[in-house]
C-alpha positions in Angstrom: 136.2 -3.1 111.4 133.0 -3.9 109.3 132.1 -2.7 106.6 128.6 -0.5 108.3 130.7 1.2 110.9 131.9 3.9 108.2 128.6 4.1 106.0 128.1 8.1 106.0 125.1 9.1 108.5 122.6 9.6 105.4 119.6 11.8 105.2 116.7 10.8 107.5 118.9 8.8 109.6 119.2 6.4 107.1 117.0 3.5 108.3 119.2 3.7 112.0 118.2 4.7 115.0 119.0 8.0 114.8 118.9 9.8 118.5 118.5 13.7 118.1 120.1 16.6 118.7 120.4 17.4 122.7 119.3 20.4 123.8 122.7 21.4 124.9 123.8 20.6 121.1 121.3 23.8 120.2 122.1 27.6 120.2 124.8 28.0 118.6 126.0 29.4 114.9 124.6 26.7 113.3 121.0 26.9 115.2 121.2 30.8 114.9 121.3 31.3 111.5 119.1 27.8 110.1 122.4 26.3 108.5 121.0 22.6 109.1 117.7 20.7 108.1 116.1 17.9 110.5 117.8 15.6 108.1 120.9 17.1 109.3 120.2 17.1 112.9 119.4 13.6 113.0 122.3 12.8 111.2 124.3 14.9 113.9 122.7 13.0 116.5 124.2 9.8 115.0 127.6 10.7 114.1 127.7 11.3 118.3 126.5 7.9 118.6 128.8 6.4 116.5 131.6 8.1 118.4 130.6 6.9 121.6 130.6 3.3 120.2 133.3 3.2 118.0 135.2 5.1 120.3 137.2 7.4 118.2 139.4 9.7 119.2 139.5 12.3 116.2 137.6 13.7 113.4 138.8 15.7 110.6 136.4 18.2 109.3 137.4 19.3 105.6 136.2 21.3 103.2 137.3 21.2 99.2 139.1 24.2 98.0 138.7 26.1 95.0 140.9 23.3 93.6 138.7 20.7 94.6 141.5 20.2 97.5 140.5 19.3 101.3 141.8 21.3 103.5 140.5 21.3 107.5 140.9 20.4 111.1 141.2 17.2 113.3 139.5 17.9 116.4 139.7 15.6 119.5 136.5 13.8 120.8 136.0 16.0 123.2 135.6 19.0 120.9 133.4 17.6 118.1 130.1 19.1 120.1 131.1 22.1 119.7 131.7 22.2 116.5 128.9 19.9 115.5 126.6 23.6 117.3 129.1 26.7 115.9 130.8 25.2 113.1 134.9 25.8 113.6 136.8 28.8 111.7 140.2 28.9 109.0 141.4 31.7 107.4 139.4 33.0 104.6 142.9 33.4 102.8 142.8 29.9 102.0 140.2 31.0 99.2 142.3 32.9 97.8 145.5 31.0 96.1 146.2 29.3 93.2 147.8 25.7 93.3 151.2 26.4 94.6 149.3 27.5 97.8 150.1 31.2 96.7 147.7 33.9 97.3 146.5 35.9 94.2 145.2 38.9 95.8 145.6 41.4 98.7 144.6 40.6 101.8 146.5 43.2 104.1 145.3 46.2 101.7 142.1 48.2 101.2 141.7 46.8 97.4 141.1 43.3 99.4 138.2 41.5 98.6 135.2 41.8 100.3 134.6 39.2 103.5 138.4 38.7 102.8 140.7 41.5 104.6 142.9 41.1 107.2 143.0 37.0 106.3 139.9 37.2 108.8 138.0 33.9 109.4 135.6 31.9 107.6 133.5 29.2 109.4 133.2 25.7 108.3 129.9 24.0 109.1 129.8 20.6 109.3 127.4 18.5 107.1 126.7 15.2 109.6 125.0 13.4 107.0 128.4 13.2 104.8 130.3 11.8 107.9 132.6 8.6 107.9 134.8 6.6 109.8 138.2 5.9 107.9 139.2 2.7 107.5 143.0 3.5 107.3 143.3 6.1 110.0 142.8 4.4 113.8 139.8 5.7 115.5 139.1 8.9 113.5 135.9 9.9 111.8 135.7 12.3 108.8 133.3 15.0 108.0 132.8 17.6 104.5 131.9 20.7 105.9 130.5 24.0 103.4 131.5 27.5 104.3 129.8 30.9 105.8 131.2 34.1 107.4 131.1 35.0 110.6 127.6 36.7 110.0 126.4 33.5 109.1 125.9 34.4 105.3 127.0 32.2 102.2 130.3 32.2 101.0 130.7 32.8 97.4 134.0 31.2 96.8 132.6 27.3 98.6 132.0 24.8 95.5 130.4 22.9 97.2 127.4 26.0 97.4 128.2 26.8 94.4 126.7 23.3 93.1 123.9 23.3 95.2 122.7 26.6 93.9 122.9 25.5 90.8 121.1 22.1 91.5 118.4 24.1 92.5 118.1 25.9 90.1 117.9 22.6 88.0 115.2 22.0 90.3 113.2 24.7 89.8 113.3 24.2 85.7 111.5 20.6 86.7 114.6 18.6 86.7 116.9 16.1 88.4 120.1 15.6 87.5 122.0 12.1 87.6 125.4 11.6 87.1 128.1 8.8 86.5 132.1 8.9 87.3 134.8 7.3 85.3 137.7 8.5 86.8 141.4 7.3 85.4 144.6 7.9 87.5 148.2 6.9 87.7 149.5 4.7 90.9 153.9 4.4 91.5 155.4 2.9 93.3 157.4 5.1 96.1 161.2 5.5 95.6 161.7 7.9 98.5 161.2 6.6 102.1 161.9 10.4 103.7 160.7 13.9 102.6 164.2 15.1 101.2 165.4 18.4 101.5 164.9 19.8 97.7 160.9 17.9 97.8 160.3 21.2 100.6 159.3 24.1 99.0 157.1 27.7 99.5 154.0 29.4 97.9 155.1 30.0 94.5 158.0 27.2 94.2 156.8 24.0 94.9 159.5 21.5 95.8 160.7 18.5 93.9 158.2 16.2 93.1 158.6 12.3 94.5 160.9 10.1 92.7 158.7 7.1 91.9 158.6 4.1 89.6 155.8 2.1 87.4 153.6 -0.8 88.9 152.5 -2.0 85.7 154.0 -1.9 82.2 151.2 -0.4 79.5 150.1 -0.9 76.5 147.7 -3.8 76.9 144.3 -2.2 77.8 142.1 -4.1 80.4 144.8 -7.0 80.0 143.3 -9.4 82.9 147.1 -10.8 84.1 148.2 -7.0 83.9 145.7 -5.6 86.5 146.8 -9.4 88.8 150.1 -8.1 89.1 148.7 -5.2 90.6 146.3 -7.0 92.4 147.7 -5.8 96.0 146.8 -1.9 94.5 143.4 -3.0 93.7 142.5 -4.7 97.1 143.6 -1.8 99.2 141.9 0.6 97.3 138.5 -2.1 96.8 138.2 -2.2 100.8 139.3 1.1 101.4 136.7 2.7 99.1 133.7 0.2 100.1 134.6 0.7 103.7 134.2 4.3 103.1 130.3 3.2 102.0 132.0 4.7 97.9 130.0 3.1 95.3 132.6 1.9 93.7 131.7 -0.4 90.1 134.8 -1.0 89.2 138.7 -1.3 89.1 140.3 -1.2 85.6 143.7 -1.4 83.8 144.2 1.5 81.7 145.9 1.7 78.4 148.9 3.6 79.6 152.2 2.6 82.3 151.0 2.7 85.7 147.4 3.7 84.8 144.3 2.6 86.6 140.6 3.4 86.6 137.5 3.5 89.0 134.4 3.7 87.9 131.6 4.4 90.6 127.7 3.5 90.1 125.8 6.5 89.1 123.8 8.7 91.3 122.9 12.6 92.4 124.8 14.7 91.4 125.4 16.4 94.9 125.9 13.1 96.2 128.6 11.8 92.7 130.5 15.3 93.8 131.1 14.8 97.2 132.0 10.9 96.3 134.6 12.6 93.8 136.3 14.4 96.5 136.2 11.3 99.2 137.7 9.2 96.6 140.6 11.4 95.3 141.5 12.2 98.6 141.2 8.0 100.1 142.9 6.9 97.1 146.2 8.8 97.7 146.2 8.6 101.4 145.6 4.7 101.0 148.5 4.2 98.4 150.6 6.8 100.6 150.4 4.6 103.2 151.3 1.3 101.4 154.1 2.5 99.8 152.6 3.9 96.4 152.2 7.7 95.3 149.3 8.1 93.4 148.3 10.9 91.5 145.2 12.4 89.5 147.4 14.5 87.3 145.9 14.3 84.0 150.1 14.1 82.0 152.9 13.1 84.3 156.3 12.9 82.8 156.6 9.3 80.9 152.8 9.1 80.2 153.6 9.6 76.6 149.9 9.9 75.1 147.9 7.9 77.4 147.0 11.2 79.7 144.1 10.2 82.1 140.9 12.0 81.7 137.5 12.3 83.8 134.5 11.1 81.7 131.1 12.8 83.3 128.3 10.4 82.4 124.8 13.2 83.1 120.8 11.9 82.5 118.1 14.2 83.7 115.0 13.0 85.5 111.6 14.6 85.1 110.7 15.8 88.9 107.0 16.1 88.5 107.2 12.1 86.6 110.0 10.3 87.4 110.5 9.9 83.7 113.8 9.6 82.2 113.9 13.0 80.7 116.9 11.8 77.6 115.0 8.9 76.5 114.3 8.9 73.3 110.3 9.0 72.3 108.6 7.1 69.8 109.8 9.5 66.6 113.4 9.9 68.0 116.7 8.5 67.9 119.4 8.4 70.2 118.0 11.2 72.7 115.1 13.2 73.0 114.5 17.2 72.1 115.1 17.5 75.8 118.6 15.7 75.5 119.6 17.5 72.1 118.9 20.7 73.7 121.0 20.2 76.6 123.9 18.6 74.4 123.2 22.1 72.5 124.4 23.9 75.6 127.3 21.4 76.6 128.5 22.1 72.9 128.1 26.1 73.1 129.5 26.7 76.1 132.4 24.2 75.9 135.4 26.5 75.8 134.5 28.6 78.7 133.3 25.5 80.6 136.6 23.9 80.4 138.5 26.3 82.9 136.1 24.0 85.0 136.6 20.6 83.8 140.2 21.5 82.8 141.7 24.1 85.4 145.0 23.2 85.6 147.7 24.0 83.2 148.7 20.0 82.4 145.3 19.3 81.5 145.8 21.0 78.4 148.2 18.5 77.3 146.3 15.5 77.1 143.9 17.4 74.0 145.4 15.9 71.3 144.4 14.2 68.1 143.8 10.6 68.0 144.4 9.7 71.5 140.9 8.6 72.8 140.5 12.1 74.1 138.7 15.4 72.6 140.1 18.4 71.2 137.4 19.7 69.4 133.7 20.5 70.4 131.9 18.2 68.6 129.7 14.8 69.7 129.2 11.9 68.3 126.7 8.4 68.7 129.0 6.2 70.7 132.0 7.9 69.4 134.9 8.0 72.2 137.1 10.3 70.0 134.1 13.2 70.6 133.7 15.5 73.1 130.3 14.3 74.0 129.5 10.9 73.6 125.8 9.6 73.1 125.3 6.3 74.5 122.5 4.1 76.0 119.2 5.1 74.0 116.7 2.4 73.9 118.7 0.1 76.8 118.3 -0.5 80.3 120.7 1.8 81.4 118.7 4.7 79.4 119.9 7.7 77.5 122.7 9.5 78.7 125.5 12.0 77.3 129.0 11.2 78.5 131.4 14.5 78.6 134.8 13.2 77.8 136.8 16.4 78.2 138.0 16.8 81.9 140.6 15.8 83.6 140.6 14.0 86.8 141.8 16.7 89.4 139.4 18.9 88.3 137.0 20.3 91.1 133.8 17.7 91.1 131.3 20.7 92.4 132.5 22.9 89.4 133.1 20.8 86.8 129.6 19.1 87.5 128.1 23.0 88.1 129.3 24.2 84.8 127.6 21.2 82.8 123.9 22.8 84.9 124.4 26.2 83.5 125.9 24.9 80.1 123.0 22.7 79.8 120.0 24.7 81.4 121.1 27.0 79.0 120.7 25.0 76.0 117.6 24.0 77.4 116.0 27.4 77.7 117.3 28.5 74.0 116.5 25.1 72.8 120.0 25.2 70.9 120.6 22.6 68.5 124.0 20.7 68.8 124.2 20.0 64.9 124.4 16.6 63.1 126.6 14.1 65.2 130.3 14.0 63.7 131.7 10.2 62.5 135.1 12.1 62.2 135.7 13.7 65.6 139.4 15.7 64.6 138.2 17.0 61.3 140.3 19.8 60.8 137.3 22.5 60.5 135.5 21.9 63.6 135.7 24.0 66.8 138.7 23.6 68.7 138.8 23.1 72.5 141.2 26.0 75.1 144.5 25.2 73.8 145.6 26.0 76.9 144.8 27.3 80.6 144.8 30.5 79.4 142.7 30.7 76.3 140.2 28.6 78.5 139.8 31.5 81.5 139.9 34.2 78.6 136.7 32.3 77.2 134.9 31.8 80.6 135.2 35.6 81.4 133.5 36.4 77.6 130.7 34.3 78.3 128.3 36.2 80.6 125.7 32.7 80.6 128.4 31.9 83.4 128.3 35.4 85.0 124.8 35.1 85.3 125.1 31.6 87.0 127.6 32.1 89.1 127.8 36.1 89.9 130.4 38.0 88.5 132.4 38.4 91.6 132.5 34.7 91.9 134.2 34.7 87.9 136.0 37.6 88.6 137.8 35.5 91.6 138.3 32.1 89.7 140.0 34.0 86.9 142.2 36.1 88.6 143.5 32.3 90.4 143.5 30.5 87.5 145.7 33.5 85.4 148.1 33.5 88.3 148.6 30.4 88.1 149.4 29.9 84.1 151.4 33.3 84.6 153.9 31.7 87.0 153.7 28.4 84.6 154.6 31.1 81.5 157.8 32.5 83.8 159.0 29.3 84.7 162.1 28.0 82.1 161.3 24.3 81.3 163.4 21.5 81.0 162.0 21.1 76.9 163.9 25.3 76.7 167.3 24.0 78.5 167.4 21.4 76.5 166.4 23.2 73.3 168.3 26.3 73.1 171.1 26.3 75.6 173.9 24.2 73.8 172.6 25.0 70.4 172.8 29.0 70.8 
């Protein structure tokens, strides 16, 4: 299939012919309540046409969890018009559990939360202008979809709202914001040809995890003849990901066993979210298919200290100018005032941020000294052992500040939200981030969350995130994200059997 056929339908059509909405496509939820701009209906009107001449047979409409997880629908051919006008519903409960699929509150009792009771129905509405043909999948299309109630107001809990709201707010202080993905994960190969009876497991007790080996041995970083012998990894994903109309840079050999990395060309940050998502989701269907299990678990078992991390690269954009807004001027180095203030914010707000960019409970463990990754809140000028690194002043790729604290499954549209409201906020107090550090695990600077928990338990003490957000929306996120380190707390490790069982 080439290449154009599963290019998303992009704003203004794109440059294609771009045939709009029918009049029998109008009226319904999404006309009702003005859920789409003409962008958006033109786009519509080409994702039919592609249909028709592609002839495909299914489209999956998904939407990203709190988790940064798709969950959706495949609807037949036939029934993509009417979702395309109403949107299509799910249960509202699926907003409401932590990672084991779980749910953390009541959704059968008064003290339910509000939009929530009864597991009622949210709706998903489709956004045509993200839609896709995969590559892997015959004859099925692929759309991200955001979420409203039946009434046909916002959801608080969808991410991917919750970064547009705060885009806009970036756009109202005079700003665009540009972002860059680096995005390291492990790829095994399969061991286990069926789903075995001990891999099946419930809301609260996940099943055994795959059995899988290594594809590639470690320890020599970017070694050319060890990425080769995984060169059958790299094409799948290279013509998966460009089929999918990605903008995939690059494919890299990590330092650790079995550890690759995708870079992807910079870009919106609405646009580097959804991209995030897309990828994550490709990558491991791809490999699943192949005979691989890939993963964007920051510490599996056997990673010894080469954890995999997600490096943020952000650059803001004057709206009014089109100036580079972290450039440094003629009596600056590095950045500008506009850049140190934001780097000011990035820095303040660093521990409650990271039950963002680190939200699951094995993030945690890849924050150790030494290791190429941060554990303190400090930055530094081209210095990959900060938190913040300060690269590209006075080059062609311009001034940027690369966070090099989250971990790869984190949610795109939150981790990327809570670097806007760290950084707007450090913008409007003009905080300063300090002198840059050449030693970035001296023993007296400011420690990252140590774990899941300290990192909620900072979020909910910072009201700049309150504010941003609404304190509903942290009240909900923190009462996942406890839940979720409280079962991890209960649970007896292997490191305890081991430990204290023979010995005592």
């Amino acid at each position: 299939m080439p290449s154009v056929d599963a290019r998303p339908v992009a704003e203004g059509g794109g440059g294609w012919d771009a045939r709009p909405m029918l009049a029998a496509d109008r009226g319904g939820f999404v006309d009702r309540h003005d859920l789409w701009t003409q962008a958006q209906y033109a786009a519509a009107g080409q994702l039919r046409r592609v249909i028709d001449e592609l002839g495909l047979e299914l489209v999956r409409f998904s939407f990203a969890d709190q988790h940064g997880v798709l969950h959706g629908k495949t609807l037949t051919r036939a029934a993509v018009p009417g979702a395309l006008r109403s949107g299509l519903t799910a249960p509202s409960s699926l907003l409401l559990k932590d990672s084991s699929g779980r749910s953390a509150f009541p959704v059968f009792t008064p003290d339910a939360p509000s939009g929530f009771a009864g597991a009622g129905d949210v709706v998903l509405v489709p956004d045509p202008t993200t839609f896709r043909v995969l590559p892997w999948a015959d004859r099925t299309g692929w759309v991200l979809c955001d979420l409203r109630f039946p009434d046909g107001s916002p959801v608080p809990f969808c991410t991917r709202s919750m970064l547009r709201n705060q885009i806009d707010d970036l756009s109202t202080s005079g700003y665009d914001m540009t972002v860059g993905v680096e995005l390291e994960f492990h790829v095994y190969r399969a061991e286990e040809a069926a789903l075995a009876a001990d891999r099946v497991g419930g809301p609260g007790t996940p099943g055994r995890p795959p059995r899988v080996g290594p594809v590639s041995g470690g320890a020599q970083l970017l070694h050319e003849e060890g990425l080769d012998r995984v060169d059958d990894v790299v094409q799948l994903l290279q013509r998966g990901l460009t089929t999918l109309d990605l903008p995939l840079r690059s494919i890299e050999l990590e330092f650790g066993p079995s550890q690759l990395e995708i870079t992807m060309q910079a870009g919106s940050a609405r646009d580097a979210a959804d991209q995030v998502v897309l990828a994550r989701s490709a990558i491991r269907q791809i490999c699943r298919r192949a005979g691989y299990h890939a993963t964007f678990m920051s510490r599996p078992a056997g990673a010894a200290t080469a954890s995999t991390g997600w490096h943020l690269h952000q650059s803001l954009r004057e709206r009014a100018t089109g100036r580079a807004a972290f450039d440094p001027g003629p009596d600056e180095t590095l950045m500008s005032s506009t850049a140190r203030h934001w780097l000011g914010g990035l820095l303040a707000h660093a521990p409650a941020a990271a039950a963002f960019s680190t939200p699951t409970v094995n993030g945690y463990k890849r924050y150790l000294p030494f290791s190429l990754a941060p554990d303190r809140v400090v930055w530094g000028a081209d210095n990959k052992g900060a938190m913040v690194r300060v690269v590209g002043g006075g080059t062609d790729t311009g001034a940027r500040l690369e966070n090099r604290s989250g971990e790869p499954a984190a949610n795109p549209y939150l981790y990327i939200a809570s670097q806007i409201v760290s950084g707007l906020d450090g913008l409007r107090h003009a905080i300063d981030p300090g002198p840059p550090t050449e030693n970035p695990y001296a023993a007296d600077a400011v420690r990252l969350p140590q774990s899941l928990g300290a990192a909620v338990d900072a979020l909910t003490a910072d009201p700049v995130f309150a504010d941003a957000f609404g304190a509903r929306t942290i009240d909900w996120y923190a009462t996942l994200k406890r839940d979720e380190f409280a079962r991890y707390l209960a649970h007896v490790s292997d490191w305890e059997q081991r430990e204290y069982l023979d010995l005592f």
